[in-house]
N, C-alpha and C positions, 0 to 999 in steps of 0.2 A: 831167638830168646827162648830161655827154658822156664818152667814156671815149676814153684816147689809145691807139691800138691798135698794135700791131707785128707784121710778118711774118716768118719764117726759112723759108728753103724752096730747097734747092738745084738743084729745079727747076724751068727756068723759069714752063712751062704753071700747074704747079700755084701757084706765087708769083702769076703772073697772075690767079689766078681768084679768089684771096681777096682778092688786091687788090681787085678786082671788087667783090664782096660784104661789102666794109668801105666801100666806097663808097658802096653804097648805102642799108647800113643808117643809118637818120638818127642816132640815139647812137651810132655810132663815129666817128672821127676818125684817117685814119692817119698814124701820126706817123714811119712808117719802114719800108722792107722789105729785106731782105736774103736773098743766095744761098749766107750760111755764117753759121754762129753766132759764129764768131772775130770777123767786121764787125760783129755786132749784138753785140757784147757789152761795150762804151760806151754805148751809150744804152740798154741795159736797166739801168747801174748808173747811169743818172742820177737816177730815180726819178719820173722823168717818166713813163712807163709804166706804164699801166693794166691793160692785157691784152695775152697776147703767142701769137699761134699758132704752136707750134713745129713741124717737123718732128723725125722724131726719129731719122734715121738718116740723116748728116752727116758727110762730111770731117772732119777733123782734132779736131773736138769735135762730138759728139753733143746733141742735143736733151735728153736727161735729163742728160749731163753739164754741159751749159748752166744747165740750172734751179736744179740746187745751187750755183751761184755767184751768183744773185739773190736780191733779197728779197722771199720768196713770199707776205710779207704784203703789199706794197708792190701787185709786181704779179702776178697773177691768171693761168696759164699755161694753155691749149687745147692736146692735141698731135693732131697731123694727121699721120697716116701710114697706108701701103698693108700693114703687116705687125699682125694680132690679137696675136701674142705679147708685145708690148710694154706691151699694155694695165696688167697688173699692177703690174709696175714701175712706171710711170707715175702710178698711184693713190698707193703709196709716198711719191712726191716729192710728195703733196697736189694734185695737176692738179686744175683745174674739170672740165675732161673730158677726151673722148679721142674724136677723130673717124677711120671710117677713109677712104681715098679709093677711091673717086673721092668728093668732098662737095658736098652738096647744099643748096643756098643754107636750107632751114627747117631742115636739120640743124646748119648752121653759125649760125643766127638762134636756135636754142634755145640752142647752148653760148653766145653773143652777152649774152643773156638774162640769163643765170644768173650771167654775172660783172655785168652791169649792177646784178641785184638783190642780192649781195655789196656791191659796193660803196654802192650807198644803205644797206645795213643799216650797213656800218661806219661811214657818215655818219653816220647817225642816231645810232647808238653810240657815236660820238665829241662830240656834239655835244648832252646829252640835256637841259640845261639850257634850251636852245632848244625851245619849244612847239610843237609841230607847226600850222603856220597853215593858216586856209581862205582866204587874200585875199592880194593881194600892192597895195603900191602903186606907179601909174606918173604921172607929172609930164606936166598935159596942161591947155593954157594958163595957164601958170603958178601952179600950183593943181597939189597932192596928192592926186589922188583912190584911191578904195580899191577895189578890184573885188574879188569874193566870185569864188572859182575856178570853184565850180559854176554859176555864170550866164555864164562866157564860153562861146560857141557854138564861137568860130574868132579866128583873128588871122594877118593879110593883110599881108606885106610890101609898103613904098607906097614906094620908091625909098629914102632915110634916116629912112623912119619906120613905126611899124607900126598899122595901125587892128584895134584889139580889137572885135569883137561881141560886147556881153554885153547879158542878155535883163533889162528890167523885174520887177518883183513884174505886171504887168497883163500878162505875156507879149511885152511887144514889144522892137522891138530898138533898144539904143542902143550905139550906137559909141561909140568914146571913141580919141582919135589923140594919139599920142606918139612922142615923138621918139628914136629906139631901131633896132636891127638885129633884123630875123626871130632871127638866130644868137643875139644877146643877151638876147631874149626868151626861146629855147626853153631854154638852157640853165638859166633862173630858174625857170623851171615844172616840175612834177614827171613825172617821165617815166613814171612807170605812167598819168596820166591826161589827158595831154597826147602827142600824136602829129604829127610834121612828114610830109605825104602828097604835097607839092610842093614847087618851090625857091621859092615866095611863099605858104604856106598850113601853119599848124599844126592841128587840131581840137582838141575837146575829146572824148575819146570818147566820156563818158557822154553829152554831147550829142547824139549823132548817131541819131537816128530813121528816117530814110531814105535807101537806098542804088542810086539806079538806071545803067544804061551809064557805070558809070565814073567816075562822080560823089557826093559828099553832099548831102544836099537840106539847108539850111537856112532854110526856110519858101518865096520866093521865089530865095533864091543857091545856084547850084550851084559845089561846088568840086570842078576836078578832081583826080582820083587818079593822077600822072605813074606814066612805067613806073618812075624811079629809086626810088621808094617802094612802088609798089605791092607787093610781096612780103611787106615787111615789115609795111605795112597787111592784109594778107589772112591774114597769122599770128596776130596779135591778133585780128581776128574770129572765125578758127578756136578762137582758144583762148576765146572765147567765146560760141561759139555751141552749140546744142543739135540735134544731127542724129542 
C-alpha cells in the first residue's frame, strides 16, 4: 500500500526536510506541500489525502484549526511542532501523533508507520469478505501463473517489465518475468512483507538470510541497499532484530 502524503509547514527549512523524508520513505507518496494551511486546504478536502503532517502554529489558520475542517477518518494527521504545550490538544483532535522538532528521520518513519498500519487495518476492515491471499497472479508468456508470496526472494525492475525470483519446493531459483512496473508491483504486494531497498529492487523480508557491506545476499545475487532507502530498510531491521 502507498499512502498520499501532504505537508503544511510555514517554514521553509522545516517544509524541506520532510519533504526529504517522504521522499525517501518507499510507502509514501507526496502529493503536496504547502507554507500555510489556507493553500492546503483544497486538497486535504479532496479526499485524496492519506496523511498530512501538520504544523501547528500558522498564520491565519492554525494546524489544529485546520484538522477540524477535515475528515479525520479519511485522512490520518501527524503534527510537527517546536512547542510540548500543544501536545494535548492535539491528541483531542484524534492526531496519529505528535512529533517535536528538530525531527528525526526514525522518528518521523515510526509516526510514517503507524498511519500506514491504520490504513491497511481499515482496508482489511472494509473489505472482510475478501480472504486474506498467500499468492498473487502475474501474466508471463501468455499464461496465468500463480506465485505463492513466501517463495519470492526479490523482484528486479527490467526497463517495462519486472523479473520475480521465486524459489522451487528443491530450493532453487526460478524467475518468472512480466510485463509490469517495479511501482505497480510494489503497490499489489503487502507492505509489512514486502520492502522497496532501491529504485530497481523490492525484497521479500522474510526471505532475507544474509546481509553483508551494504547489500542482501540471495544465494549467488547481491542486491544493493541505495542511500534513498536505506533508513527505512535499517528501521525494519531494528524492529526486528534482538540486541
Amino acid at each position: 500500500m502507498t499512502l498520499n502524503a501532504l505537508i503544511v509547514d510555514d517554514e521553509p527549512l522545516a517544509l524541506g526536510l520532510l519533504e526529504s523524508y517522504v521522499e525517501r520513505t518507499p510507502f509514501l507518496q507526496l502529493a503536496g506541500s504547502y507554507g500555510s494551511a489556507v493553500d492546503a486546504l483544497e486538497a486535504l478536502r479532496s479526499g485524496r489525502i492519506d496523511l498530512a503532517f501538520l504544523d501547528i502554529q500558522m498564520p491565519q489558520l492554525s494546524g489544529l484549526e485546520l484538522t477540524r475542517l477535515i475528515d479525520a477518518e479519511r485522512t490520518r494527521v501527524v503534527f510537527t511542532t517546536a512547542f510540548e504545550q500543544y501536545a494535548l490538544e492535539g491528541f483531542r483532535v484524534d492526531a496519529l501523533d505528535y512529533l517535536l522538532k528538530p525531527i528525526s528521520y526514525p522518528e518521523f518513519l515510526r509516526a510514517a508507520n503507524k498511519a500506514l498500519n491504520w490504513h491497511e487495518a481499515m482496508h482489511r476492515a472494509g473489505d472482510k469478505e475478501r480472504p486474506e491471499t498467500d499468492s498473487i497472479f502475474v501474466k508471463s508468456d501468455y499464461k496465468l501463473v500463480q506465485l505463492e508470496l513466501k517463495k519470492i526472494q526479490y523482484i528486479e525492475g527490467v526497463k517495462d517489465y519486472v523479473r520475480i525470483s521465486t524459489l522451487g519446493d528443491d530450493g532453487s531459483e526460478h524467475p518468472v518475468l512480466t510485463q509490469m512496473s517495479l511501482k505497480t508491483m510494489e503497490d499489489r504486494l503487502p507492505a509489512g512483507r514486502f520492502l522497496r531497498v532501491h529504485r530497481s529492487f523490492i525484497v521479500n523480508i522474510d526471505q532475507i538470510r544474509v546481509i553483508e557491506r551494504n547489500r542482501i545476499v540471495f544465494g549467488k545475487t547481491y542486491i544493493p541497499i541505495s542511500d534513498s532507502y536505506k533508513e527505512a530498510f535499517m528501521e525494519v531491521l531494528r524492529q526486528r532484530s534482538i540486541t
